[in-house]
N, C-alpha and C positions, 0 to 999 in steps of 0.2 A: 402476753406483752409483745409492741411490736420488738422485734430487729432492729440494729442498725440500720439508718437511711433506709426504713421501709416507710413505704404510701401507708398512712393510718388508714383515711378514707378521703373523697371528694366534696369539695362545698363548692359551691357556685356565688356570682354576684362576685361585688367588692370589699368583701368581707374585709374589716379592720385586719391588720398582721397583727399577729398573737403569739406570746412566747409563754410557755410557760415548762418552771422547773421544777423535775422531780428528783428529790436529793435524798441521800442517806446520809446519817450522822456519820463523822469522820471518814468520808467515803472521797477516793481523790478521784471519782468518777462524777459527773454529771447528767443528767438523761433531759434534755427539752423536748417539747413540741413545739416545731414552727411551721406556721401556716406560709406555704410558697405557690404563686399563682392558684391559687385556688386548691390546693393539695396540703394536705398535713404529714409531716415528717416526724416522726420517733429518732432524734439523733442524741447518742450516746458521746462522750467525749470527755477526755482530762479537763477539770478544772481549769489548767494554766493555757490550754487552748481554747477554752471560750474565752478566757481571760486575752489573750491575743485579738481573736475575731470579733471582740466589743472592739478593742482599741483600735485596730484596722477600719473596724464600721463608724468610729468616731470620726476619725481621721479623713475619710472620704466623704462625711455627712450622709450618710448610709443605714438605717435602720438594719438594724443584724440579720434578719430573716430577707431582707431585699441583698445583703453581699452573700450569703448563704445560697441564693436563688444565683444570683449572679458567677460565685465558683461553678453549681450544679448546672448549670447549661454549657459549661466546657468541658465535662465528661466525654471520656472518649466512649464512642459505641460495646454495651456489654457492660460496661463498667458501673456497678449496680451499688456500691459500697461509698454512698457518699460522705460517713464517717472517716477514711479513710481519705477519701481526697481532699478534706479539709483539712487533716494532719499535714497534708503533707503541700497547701497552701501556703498554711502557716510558718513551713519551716524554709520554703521558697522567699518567703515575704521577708523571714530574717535574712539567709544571706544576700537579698538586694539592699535592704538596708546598710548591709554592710558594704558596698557600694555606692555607698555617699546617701545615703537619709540616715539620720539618727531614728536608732528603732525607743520605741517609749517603752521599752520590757524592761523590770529590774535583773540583775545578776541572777536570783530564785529562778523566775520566770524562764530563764534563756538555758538553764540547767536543766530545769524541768523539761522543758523540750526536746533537750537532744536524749532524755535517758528514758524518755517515752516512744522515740523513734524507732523504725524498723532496719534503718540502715547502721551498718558499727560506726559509732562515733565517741567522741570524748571533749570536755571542755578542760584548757588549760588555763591560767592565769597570764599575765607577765611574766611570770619566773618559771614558768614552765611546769608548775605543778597541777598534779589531775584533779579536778577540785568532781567531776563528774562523770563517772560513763556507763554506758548502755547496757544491758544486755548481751545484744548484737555484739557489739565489741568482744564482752566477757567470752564468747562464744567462739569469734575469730581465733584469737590469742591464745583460748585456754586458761587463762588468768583466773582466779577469785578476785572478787570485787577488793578484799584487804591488802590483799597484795600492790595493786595499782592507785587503787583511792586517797588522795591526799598525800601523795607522792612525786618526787621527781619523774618528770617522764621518761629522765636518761636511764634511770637505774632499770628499765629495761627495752625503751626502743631510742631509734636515734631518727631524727628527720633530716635525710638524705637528699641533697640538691635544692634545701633552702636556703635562699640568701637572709639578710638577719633576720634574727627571731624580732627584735625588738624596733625596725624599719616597717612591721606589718600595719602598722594603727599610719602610718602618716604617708606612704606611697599612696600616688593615683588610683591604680591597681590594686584593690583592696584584697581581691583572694590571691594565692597561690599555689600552683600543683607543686607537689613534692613527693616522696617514698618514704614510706616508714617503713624501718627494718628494725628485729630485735630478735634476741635469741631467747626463748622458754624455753624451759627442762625437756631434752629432748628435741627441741625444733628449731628452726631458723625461720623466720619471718618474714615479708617481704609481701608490699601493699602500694599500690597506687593511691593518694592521698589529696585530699582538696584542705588548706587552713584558709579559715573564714575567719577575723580578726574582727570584734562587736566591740560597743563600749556599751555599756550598760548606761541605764537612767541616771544613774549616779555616778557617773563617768570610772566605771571601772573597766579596764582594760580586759577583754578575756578572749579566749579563739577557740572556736570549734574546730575540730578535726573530724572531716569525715573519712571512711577507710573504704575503698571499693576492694572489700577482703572476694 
């Protein structure tokens, strides 16, 4: 089976674009084939990021496999993993959104995304509690997921040199850098911090935090 973002094989002509998926039962992975200038790609990908890359294709009246073609020709040189830079399109696409376009993801969607991510992140609500995080994050911090999940964020970090928390959704400026600091057992914490403030399709208030741990 191919690879991620490997050439299956070459067709010639103006062959129709062609999507076609191959899924497993309760699998949160998706595997397609799309036919890109005349080349077939095996591209592997979470569910909630095709789920993005339809709706970005909709939105620009974009057939999926022509915006798909369209990321892959801004690969940097070497850069061979275009499963990969389509993640991380995706999550480009959201924080511009969050700069004045209403992104069409629901609250799920926008969760899913950051705790599929490579870089530490976490989504919090309004009130500040973690309704999601990463890995990456887990990883930073040292935390178990129970310990931080569905929790204040105070109860163990604090965000240092933000102006209001609740000013994020309606300033011009929609991101802001800050520092997250906290103490876990044993350590003191301390991160350079981007909050990325979304509303959801149904107008819910929520804000990524990414952490350059």
């Amino acid at each position: 089976m191919a690879s991620e973002g490997e050439i299956l094989s070459e067709t010639h002509g103006d062959a129709a674009p062609s999507t076609r998926a191959l899924t497993e039962v309760a699998s949160p992975w998706e595997q397609r084939i799309l036919q890109l200038d005349g080349k077939r790609y095996s591209l592997r990908l979470e569910q909630e990021f095709w789920a993005v890359l339809e709706t970005i294709a909709l939105r620009r009246k974009l057939r999926l496999n022509r915006l798909v073609a369209e990321i892959a020709c801004h690969r940097s040189a070497g850069d061979s993993n275009l499963s990969s830079q389509l993640r991380v399109f995706c999550l480009g696409e959201m924080e511009r959104a969050a700069a004045g376009r209403p992104p069409a993801l629901d609250g799920g969607t926008i969760m899913a995304l950051v705790e599929t991510a490579p870089a530490p992140g976490l989504v919090l609500d309004a009130d500040q509690i973690v309704l999601a995080v990463n890995d990456a994050f887990l990883h930073w911090c040292g935390l178990i997921r129970p310990l931080i999940s569905r929790q204040l964020l105070a109860a163990h970090f604090h965000l240092q040199g933000a102006s209001s928390f609740d000013g994020l959704w309606s300033r011009p400026v929609r991101e802001e850098e800050t520092r997250v600091v906290g103490i876990v057992p044993g350590r003191l914490l301390a991160a350079d911090a981007k909050l990325v403030p979304v509303v959801s399709a149904r107008g819910r208030r929520l804000c990524v935090v990414w952490v350059r741990g």
